[in-house]
C-alpha positions, -999 to 999 in steps of 0.1 A, spaced: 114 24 169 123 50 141 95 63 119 94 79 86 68 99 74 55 98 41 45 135 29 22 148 -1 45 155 -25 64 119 -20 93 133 2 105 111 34 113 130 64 127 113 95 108 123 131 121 155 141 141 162 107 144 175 70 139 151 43 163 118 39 189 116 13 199 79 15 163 63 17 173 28 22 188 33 57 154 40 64 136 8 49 132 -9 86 120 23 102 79 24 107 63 42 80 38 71 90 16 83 61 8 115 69 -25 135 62 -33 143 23 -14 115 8 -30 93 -16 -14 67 -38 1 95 -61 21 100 -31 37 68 -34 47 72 -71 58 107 -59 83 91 -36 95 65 -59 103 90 -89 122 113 -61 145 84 -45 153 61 -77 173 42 -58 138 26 -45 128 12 -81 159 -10 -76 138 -33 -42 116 -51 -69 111 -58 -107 75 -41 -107 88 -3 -94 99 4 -128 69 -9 -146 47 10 -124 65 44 -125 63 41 -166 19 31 -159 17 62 -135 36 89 -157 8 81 -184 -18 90 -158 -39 122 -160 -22 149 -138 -57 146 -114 -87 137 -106 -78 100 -102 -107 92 -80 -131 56 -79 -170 68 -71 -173 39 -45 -144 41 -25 -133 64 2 -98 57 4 -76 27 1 -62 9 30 -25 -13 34 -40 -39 56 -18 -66 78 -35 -109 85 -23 -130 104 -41 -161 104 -39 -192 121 -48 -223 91 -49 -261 86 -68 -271 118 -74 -298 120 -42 -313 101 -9 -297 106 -13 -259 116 4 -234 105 7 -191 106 1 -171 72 8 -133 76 4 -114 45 -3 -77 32 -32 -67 16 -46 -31 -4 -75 -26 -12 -102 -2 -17 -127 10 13 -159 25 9 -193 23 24 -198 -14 13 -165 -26 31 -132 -39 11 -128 -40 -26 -106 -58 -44 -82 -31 -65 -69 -54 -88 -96 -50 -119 -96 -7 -117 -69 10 -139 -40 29 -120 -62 58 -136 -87 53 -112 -67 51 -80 -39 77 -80 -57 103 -62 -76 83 -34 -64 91 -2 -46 62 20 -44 50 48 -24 20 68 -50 1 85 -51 -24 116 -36 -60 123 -63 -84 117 -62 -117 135 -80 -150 124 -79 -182 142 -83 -210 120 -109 -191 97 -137 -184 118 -139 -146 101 -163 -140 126 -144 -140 152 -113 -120 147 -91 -99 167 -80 -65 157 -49 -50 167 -28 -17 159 3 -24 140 37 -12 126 47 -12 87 84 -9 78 90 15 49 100 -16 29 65 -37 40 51 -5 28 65 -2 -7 67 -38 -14 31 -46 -5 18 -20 -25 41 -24 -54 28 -62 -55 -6 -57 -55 -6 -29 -80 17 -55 -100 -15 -76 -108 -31 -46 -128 -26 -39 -160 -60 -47 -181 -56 -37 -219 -70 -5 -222 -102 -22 -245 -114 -39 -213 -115 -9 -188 -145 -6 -166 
């Protein structure tokens, strides 16, 4: 499979190459995020190829949130980094089953997974990332689940993380 890796400063560079120019020949290629990048490094790539801001009605939105973000020192106290995660799950036993795979980011720290969606972009930018592991869960028993390594396209990667910072947006009078 082709990979991409996500650098720092928001530039893609093929395996083995210099940085892309057309980014969305690249959106089924497996995304590698390479040491040092933190969510900033997201935004990074999303104001250097424009082109991206065109996959969803959120990029934009986001890109206008992040360039009235302090320049650093972005950082949330009880996480360590934040983590694009991949479920499947098995549901709807007994009854008619059925699979449910979905993308999920959230903060990790010492306490497990957070939930990201009620801290202000201000408090996020700078936490490194990470792509985390396949999780597999048979008809809800979360005890017994199955982790696996996995893949995400550059598009899985964008998109997922472009939804979930979509849900954010709390008037600044009610910040934590």
């Amino acid at each position: 499979m082709n990979r991409v890796n996500l650098m720092p400063d928001g530039q893609l560079t093929p395996e083995g190459q210099r940085g892309i120019q057309n980014p969305l020949a690249c959106l089924g290629h497996q995304t590698i995020v390479t040491d040092g990048c933190s969510l900033r490094s997201y935004f990074r790539m999303l104001a250097r190829y424009a082109v991206l801001t065109q996959l969803g009605d959120f990029y934009l939105s986001l890109l206008e949130q992040y360039g009235h973000c302090p320049q650093s020192g972005c950082l949330w106290q009880d996480f360590k980094y934040l983590e694009l995660a991949k479920t499947v799950e098995m549901v709807g036993h007994p009854g008619t089953p059925r699979l449910e795979i979905y993308n999920s980011f959230q903060g990790v720290g010492a306490d497990g997974n957070s939930d990201i969606r009620s801290l202000a972009l201000e408090f996020l930018l700078d936490m490194p990332m990470r792509l985390g592991r396949l999780k597999h869960v048979i008809f809800g028993d979360k005890v017994d689940t199955f982790d696996f390594d996995t893949g995400y396209s550059l598009f899985e990667f964008i998109d997922s993380i472009a939804w979930e910072l979509s849900f954010h947006g709390t008037p600044a009078q009610c910040k934590i």
